[in-house]
N, CA, C and O atoms as CSV, one atom per row, in Angstrom:
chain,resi,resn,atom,element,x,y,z
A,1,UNK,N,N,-49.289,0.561,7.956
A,1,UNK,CA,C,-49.029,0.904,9.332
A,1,UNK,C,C,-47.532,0.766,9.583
A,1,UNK,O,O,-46.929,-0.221,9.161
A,2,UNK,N,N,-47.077,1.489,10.088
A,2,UNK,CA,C,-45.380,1.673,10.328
A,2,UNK,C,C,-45.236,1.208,11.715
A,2,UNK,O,O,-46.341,1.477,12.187
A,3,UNK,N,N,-44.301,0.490,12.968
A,3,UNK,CA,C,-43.997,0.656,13.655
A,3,UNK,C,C,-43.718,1.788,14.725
A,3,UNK,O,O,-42.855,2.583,14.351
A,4,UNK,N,N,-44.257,2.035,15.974
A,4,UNK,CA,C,-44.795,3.192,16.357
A,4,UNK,C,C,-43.502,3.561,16.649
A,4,UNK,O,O,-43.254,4.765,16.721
A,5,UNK,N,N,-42.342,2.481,16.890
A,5,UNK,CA,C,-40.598,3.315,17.480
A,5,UNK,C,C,-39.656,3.939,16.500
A,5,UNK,O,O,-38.552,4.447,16.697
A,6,UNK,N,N,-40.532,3.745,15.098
A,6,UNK,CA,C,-39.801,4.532,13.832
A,6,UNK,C,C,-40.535,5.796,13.537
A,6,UNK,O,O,-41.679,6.092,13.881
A,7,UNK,N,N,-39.692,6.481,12.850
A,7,UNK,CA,C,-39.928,7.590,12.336
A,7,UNK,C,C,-40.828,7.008,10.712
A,7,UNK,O,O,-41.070,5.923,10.183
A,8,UNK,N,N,-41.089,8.488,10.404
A,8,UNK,CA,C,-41.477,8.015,9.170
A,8,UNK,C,C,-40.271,7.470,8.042
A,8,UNK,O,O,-40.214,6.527,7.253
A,9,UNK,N,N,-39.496,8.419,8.360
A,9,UNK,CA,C,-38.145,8.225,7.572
A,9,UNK,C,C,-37.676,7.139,7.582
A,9,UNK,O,O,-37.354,6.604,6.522
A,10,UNK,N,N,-37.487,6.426,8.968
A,10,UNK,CA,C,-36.743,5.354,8.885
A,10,UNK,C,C,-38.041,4.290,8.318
A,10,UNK,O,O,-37.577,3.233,7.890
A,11,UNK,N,N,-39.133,4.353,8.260
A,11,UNK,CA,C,-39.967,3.459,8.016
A,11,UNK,C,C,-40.007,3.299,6.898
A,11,UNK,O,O,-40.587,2.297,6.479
A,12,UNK,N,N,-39.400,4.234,5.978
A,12,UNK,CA,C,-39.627,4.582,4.487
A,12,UNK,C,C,-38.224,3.710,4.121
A,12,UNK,O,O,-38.134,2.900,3.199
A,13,UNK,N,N,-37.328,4.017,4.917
A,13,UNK,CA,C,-36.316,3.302,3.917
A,13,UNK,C,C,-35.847,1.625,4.077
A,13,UNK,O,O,-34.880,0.947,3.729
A,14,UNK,N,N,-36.995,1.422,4.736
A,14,UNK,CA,C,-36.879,-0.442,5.070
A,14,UNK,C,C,-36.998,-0.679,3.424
A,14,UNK,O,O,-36.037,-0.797,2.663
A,15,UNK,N,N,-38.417,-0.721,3.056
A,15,UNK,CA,C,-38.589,-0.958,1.751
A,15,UNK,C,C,-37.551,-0.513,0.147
A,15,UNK,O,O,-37.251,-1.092,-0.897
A,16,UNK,N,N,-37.322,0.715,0.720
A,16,UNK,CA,C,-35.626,0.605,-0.479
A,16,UNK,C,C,-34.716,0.378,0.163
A,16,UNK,O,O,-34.098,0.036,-0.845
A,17,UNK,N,N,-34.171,0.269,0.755
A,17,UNK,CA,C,-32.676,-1.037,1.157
A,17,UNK,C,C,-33.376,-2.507,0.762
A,17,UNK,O,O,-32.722,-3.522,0.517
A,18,UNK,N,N,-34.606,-2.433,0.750
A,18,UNK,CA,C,-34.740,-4.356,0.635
A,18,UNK,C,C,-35.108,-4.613,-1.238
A,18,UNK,O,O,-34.989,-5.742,-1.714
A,19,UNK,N,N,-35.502,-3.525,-2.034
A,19,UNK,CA,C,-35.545,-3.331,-3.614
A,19,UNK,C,C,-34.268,-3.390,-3.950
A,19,UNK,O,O,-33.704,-4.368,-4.441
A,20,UNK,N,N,-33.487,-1.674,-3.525
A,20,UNK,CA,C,-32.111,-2.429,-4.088
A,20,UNK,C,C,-30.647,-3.333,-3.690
A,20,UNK,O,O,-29.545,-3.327,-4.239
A,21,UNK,N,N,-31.116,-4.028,-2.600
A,21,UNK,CA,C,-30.443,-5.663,-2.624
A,21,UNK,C,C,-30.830,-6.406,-3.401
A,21,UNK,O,O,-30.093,-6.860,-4.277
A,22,UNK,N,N,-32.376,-6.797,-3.256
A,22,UNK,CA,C,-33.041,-7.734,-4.266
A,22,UNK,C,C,-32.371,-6.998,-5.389
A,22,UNK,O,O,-31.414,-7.689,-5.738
A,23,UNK,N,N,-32.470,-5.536,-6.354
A,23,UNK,CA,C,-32.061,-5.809,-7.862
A,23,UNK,C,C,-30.879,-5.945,-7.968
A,23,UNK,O,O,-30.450,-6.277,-9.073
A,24,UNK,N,N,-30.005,-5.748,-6.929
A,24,UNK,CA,C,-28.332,-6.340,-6.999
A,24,UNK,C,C,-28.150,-7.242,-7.227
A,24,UNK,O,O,-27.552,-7.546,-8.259
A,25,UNK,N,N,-28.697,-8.312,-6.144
A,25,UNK,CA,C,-28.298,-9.768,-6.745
A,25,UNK,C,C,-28.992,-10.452,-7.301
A,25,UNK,O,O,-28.457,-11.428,-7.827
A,26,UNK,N,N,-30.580,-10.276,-7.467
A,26,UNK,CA,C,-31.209,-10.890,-8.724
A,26,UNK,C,C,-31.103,-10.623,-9.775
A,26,UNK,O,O,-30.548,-11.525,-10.402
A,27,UNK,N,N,-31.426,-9.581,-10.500
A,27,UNK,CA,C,-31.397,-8.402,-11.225
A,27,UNK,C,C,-30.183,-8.090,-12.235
A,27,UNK,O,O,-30.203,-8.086,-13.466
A,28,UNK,N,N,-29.347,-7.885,-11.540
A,28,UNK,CA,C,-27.814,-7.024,-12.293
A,28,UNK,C,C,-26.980,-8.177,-12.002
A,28,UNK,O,O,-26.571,-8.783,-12.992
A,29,UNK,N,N,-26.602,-8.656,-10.742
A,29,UNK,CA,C,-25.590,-9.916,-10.548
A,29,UNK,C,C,-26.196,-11.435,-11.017
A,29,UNK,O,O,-25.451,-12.377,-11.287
A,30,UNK,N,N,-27.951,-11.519,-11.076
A,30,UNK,CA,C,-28.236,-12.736,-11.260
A,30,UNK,C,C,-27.500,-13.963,-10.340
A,30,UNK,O,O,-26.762,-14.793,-10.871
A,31,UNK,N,N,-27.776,-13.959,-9.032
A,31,UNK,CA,C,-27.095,-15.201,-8.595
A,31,UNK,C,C,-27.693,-15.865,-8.386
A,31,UNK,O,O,-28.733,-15.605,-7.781
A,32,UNK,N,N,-27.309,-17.317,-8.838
A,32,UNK,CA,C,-28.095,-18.062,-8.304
A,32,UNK,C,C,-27.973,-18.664,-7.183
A,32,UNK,O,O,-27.085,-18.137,-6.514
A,33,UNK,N,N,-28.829,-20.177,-6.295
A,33,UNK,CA,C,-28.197,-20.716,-5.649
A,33,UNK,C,C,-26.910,-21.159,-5.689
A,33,UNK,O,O,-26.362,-21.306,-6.781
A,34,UNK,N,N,-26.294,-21.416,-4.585
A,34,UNK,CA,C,-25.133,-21.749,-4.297
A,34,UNK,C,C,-24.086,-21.358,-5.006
A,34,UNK,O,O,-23.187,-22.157,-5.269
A,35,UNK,N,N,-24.056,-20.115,-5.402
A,35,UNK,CA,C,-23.217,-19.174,-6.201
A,35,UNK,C,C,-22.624,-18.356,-4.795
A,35,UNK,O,O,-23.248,-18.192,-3.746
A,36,UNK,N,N,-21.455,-17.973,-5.057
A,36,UNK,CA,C,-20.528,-17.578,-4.097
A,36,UNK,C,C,-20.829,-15.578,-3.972
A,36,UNK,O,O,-20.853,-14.835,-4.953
A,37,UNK,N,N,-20.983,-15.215,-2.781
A,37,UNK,CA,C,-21.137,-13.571,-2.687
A,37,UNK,C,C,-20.530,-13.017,-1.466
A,37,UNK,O,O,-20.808,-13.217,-0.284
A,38,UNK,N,N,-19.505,-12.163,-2.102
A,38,UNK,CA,C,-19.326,-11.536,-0.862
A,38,UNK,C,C,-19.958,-9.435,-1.103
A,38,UNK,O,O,-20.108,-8.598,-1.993
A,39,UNK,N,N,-20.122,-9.613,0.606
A,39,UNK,CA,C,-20.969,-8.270,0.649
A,39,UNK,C,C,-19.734,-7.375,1.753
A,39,UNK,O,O,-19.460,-7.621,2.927
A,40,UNK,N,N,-19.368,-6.665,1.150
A,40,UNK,CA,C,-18.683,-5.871,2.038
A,40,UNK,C,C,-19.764,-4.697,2.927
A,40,UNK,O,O,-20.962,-4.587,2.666
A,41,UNK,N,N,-19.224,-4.092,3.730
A,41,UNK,CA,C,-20.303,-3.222,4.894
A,41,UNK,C,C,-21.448,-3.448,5.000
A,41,UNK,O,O,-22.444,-2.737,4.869
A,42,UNK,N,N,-21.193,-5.266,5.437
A,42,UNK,CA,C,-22.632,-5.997,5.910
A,42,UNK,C,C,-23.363,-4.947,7.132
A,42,UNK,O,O,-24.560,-4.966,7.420
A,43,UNK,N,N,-22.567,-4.261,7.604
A,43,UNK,CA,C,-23.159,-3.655,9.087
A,43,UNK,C,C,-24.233,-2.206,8.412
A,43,UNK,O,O,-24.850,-1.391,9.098
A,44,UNK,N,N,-24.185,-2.252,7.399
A,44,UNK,CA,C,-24.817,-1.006,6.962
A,44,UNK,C,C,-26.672,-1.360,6.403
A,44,UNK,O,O,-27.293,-2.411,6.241
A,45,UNK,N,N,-26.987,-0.114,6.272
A,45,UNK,CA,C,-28.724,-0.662,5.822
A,45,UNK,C,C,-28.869,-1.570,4.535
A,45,UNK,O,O,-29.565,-2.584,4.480
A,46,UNK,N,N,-28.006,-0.983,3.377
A,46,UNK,CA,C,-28.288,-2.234,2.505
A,46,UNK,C,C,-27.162,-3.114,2.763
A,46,UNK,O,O,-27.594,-4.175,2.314
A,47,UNK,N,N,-26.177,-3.316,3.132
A,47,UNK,CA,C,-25.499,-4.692,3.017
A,47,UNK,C,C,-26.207,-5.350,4.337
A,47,UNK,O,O,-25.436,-6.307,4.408
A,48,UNK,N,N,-26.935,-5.513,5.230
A,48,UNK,CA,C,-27.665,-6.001,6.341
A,48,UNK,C,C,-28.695,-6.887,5.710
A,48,UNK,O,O,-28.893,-8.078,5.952
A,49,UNK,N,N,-29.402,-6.003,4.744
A,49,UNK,CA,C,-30.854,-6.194,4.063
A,49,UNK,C,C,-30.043,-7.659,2.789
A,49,UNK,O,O,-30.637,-8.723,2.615
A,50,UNK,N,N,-28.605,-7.316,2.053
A,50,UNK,CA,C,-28.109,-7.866,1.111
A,50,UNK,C,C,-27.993,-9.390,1.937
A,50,UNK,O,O,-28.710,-10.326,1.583
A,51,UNK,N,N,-27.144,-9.506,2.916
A,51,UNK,CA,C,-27.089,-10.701,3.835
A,51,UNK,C,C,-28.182,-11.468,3.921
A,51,UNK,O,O,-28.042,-12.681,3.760
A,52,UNK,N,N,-29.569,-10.884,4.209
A,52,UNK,CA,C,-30.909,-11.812,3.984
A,52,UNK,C,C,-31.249,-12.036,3.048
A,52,UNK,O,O,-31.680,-13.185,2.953
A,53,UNK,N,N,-31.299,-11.289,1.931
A,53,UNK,CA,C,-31.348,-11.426,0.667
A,53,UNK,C,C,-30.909,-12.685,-0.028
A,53,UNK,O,O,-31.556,-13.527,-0.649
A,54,UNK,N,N,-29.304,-12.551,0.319
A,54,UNK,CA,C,-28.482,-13.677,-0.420
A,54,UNK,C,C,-28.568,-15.220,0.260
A,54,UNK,O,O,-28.065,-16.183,-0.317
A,55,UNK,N,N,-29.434,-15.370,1.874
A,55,UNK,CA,C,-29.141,-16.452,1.996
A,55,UNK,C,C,-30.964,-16.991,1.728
A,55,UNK,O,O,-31.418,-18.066,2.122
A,56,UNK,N,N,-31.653,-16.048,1.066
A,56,UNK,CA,C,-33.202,-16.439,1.045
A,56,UNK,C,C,-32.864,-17.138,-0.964
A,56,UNK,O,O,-33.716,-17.719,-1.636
A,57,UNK,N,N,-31.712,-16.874,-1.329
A,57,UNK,CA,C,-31.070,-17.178,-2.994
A,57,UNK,C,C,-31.312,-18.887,-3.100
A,57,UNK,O,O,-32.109,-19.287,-3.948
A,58,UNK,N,N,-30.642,-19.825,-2.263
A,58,UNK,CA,C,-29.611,-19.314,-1.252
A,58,UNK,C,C,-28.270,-19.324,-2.070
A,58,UNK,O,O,-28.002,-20.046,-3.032
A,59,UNK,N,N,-27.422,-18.287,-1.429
A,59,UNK,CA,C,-26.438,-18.184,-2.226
A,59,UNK,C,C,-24.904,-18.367,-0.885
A,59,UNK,O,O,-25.062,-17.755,0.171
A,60,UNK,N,N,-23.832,-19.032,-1.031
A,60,UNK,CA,C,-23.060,-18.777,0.237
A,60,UNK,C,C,-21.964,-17.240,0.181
A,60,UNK,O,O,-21.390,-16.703,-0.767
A,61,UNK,N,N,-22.005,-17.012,1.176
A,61,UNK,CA,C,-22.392,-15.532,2.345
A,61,UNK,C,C,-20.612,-15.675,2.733
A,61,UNK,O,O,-20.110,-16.622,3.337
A,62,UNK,N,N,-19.848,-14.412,2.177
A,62,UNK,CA,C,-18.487,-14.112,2.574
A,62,UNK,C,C,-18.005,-13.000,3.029
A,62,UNK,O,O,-16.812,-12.916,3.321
């Protein structure tokens, strides 16, 4: 079930912005906790999604 104020489109791309953050920094960067990350164009769909990502690591956020 999607949220009735999204489109399909936008409903579709919650789930890939939140895959490829997770394989960025698990995945390819491997960070661990308290490993240092900075995310440039936090304001965008995946660096937004990357920001929750990195502090669920937890990793500290620059």
């Amino acid at each position: 079930m999607k949220p009735s104020n999204l489109s399909l489109e936008e409903a579709a791309a919650i789930p890939l912005v939140g895959l490829t953050s997770y394989q960025a920094l698990h995945d390819i960067l491997a960070v661990k906790p308290n490993d240092k990350v900075l995310i440039q164009a936090g304001a965008g769909g995946v660096g937004s999604m990357a920001i929750q990502v990195a502090w669920l690591l937890p990793a500290w956020l620059f």
